[in-house]
Structures are given as C-alpha cells and as structure tokens.
C-alpha positions as CSV (number, residue, x, y, z in Angstrom):
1,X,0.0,0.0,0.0
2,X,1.1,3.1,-0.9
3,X,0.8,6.2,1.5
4,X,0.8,9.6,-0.5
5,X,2.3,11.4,2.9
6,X,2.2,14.8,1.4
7,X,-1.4,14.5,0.5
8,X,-2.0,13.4,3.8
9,X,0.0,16.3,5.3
10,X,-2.2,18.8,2.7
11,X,-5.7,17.5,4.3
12,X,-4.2,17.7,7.7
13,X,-3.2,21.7,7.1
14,X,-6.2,22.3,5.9
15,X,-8.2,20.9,8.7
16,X,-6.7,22.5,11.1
17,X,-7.1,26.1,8.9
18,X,-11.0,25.5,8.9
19,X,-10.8,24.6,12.5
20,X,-9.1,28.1,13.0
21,X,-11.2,30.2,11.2
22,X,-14.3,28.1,12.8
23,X,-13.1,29.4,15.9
24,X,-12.8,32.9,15.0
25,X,-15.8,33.4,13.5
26,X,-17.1,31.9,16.6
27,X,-15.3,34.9,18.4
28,X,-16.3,37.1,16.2
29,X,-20.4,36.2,17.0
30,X,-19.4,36.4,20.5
31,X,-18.2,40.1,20.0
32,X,-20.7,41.6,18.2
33,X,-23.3,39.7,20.6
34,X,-20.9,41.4,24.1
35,X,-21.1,45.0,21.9
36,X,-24.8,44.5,21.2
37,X,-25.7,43.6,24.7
38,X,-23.4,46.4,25.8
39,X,-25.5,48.8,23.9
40,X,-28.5,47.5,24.4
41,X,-28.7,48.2,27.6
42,X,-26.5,51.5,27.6
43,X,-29.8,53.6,27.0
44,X,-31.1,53.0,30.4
45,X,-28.1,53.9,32.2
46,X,-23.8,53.4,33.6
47,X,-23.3,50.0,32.6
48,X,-22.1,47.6,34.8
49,X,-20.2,44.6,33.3
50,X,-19.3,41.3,35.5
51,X,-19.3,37.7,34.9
52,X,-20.0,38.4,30.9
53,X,-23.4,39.7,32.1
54,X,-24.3,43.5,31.6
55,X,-25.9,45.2,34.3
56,X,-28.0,49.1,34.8
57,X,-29.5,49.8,37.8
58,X,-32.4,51.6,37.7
59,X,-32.4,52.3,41.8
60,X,-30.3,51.6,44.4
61,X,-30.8,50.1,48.0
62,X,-28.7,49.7,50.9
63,X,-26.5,47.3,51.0
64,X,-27.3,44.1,52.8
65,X,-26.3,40.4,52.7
66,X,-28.3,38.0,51.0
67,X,-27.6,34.3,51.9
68,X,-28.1,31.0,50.0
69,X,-32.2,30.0,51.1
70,X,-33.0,33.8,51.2
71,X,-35.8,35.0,49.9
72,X,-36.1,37.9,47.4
73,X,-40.2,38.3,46.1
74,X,-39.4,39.8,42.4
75,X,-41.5,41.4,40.3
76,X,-39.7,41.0,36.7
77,X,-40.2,40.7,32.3
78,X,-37.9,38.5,30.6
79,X,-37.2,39.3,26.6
80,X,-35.8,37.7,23.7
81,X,-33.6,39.5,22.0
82,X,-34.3,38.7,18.5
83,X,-34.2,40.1,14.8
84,X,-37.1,41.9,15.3
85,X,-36.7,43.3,17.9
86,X,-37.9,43.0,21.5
87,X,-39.9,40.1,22.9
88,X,-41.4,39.3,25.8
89,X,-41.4,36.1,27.0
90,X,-42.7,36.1,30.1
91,X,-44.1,38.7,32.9
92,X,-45.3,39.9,36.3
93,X,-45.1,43.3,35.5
94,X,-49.0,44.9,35.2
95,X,-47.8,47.5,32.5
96,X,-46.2,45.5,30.5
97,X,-48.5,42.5,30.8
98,X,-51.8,45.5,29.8
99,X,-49.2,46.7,26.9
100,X,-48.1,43.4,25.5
101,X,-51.9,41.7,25.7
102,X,-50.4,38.8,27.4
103,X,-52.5,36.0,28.1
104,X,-53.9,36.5,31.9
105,X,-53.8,32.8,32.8
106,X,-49.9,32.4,32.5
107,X,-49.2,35.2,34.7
108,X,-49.5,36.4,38.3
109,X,-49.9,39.5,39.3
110,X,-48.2,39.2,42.4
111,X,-44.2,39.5,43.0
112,X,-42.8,35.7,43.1
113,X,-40.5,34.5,45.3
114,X,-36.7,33.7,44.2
115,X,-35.2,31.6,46.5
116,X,-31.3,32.1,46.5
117,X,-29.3,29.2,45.3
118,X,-32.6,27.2,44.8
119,X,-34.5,28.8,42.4
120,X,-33.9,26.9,39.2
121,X,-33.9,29.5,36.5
122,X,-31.5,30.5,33.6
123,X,-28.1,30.6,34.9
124,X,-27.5,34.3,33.3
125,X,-31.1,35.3,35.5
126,X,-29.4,33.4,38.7
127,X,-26.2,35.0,38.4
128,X,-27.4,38.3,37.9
129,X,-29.5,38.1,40.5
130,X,-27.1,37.2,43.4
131,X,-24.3,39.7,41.8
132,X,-26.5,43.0,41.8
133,X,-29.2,42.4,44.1
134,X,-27.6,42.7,47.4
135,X,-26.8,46.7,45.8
136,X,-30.2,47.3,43.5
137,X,-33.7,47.3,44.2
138,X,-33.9,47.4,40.5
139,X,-32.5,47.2,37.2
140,X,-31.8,45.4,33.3
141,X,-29.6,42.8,32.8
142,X,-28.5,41.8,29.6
143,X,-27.9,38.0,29.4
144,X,-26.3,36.0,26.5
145,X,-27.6,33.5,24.5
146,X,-24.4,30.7,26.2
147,X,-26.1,31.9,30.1
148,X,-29.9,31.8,28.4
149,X,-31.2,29.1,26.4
150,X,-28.2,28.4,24.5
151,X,-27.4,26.8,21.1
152,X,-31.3,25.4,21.2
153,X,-34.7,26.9,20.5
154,X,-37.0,26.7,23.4
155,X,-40.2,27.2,22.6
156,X,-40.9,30.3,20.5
157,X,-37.6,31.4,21.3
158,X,-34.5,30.6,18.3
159,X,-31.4,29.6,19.0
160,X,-28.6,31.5,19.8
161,X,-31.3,34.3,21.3
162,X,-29.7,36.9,23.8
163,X,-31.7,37.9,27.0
164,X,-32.9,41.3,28.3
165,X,-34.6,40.8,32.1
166,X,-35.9,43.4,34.1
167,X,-36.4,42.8,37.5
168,X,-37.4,44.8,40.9
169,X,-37.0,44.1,44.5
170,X,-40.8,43.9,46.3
171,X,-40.6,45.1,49.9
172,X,-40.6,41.7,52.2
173,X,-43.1,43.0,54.3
C-alpha cells in the first residue's frame, strides 16, 4: 500500500485552517453579541459589566447580605432578543403584561418568590440576581444566548437568542 504522505499532510493543514477560522468566526459572533448587549442596555443607564453579564440599575438600595435560602419576592419581564426586535417572554409586570396583551392565565400579578441558590432558573437570571441584588432594588440585565437558552430553541424562542430581564425588589413586608 502506498501512502501519499504529502497529500495526507495537505488535508491535515487544511483541517486545522478551517478549524481556525471556525473558531474565529465563533469569536467574532461572541463580540458583536458582548457590543450588542453592551449597547442595548447603555440607553437605560452606567453600565455595569461582571461575569459576561451587563448590568443598569435603575435604583439603588442599601447594601445588605443575601444568603443562600434567602428569599427575594421579584416582580420582573424577561425578553428575547431577537431580529425583530424585542420580545417578551414572560411577565409579572402589570404595564407590561396590559401593553403586550399577554395572556392573563400564565401570569401572576403578584411578586414571586426567588429563592437564592434554589430557584432553578436560567443561569445568566441566577447570576445576575445574586451579583446585583444585594446593591439594587432594580435594574436590566442583559444575558447571553451561552447563560440563556443556549445553542437550542426553546419554545418560540430561536437559537442562539440573547436575553434582556428586568427585574425589581418587592418590599418583604
């Protein structure tokens, strides 16, 4: 049997050259989708950036500690960031719930409670909530796509879909 090495060699170069630019166009999505975010939620405020999630408070609190098995009761909208635009996904919110027509028997009215640590939603919605919490009674958070729903639709939501959530502290009384 006889081995053409160099052709061998040739499809191994080139492999690893579509690998490469693979990868950076892979980067390349990721930047656009960190500026886009970025700017996104720039018009309501200072941005904060931590842990690839982008932050503007819209008040702040005291300080205090929150612990894992605390309870925060959150009144919040989640959106999906999509081609056209904004979407909501899901609310508590009365305006926006009276604005978008959503459906009255898959929402409450009521703040819900998050339980820290225990609450099992999106990771980008649980880390955002125990990073800027403890400091805001309010605020946007701009969540993407690889800390929302990932490379997979869910539901009426596409792939690859970045994540705007509002979301404001109700009084524990």
């Amino acid at each position: 049997m006889n081995i053409n090495w160099r052709f061998l060699a040739l499809c191994f170069a080139a492999s690893i050259i579509l690998l490469a630019c693979n990868n950076l166009n892979e980067v390349e999505l990721e930047n656009r989708e960190t500026e886009m975010l970025r700017n996104r939620v720039a018009r309501y405020g200072e941005v904060i950036e931590k842990d690839q999630l982008f932050f503007v408070p819209t008040s702040q609190q005291k300080e205090h500690a929150i612990a894992q098995g605390d309870t925060l009761l959150l009144y919040f909208t989640l959106y999906a960031l999509t081609s056209a635009g904004e979407q909501v996904l899901e609310s508590n919110e009365i305006a926006i719930i009276r604005t978008q027509k959503i459906h009255p028997d898959s929402i409450t009215y009521f703040p819900i409670p998050y339980i820290i640590g225990k609450t099992p939603w999106l990771k980008g919605i649980n880390t955002g909530i125990n990073l800027f919490a403890p400091s805001y009674r309010s605020g946007w958070l701009a969540i993407p796509y690889r800390l929302g729903f990932g490379n997979k639709p869910f539901g009426r939501v596409p792939s690859r879909t970045s994540l705007l959530f509002h979301f404001s502290v109700a009084d524990n009384d």
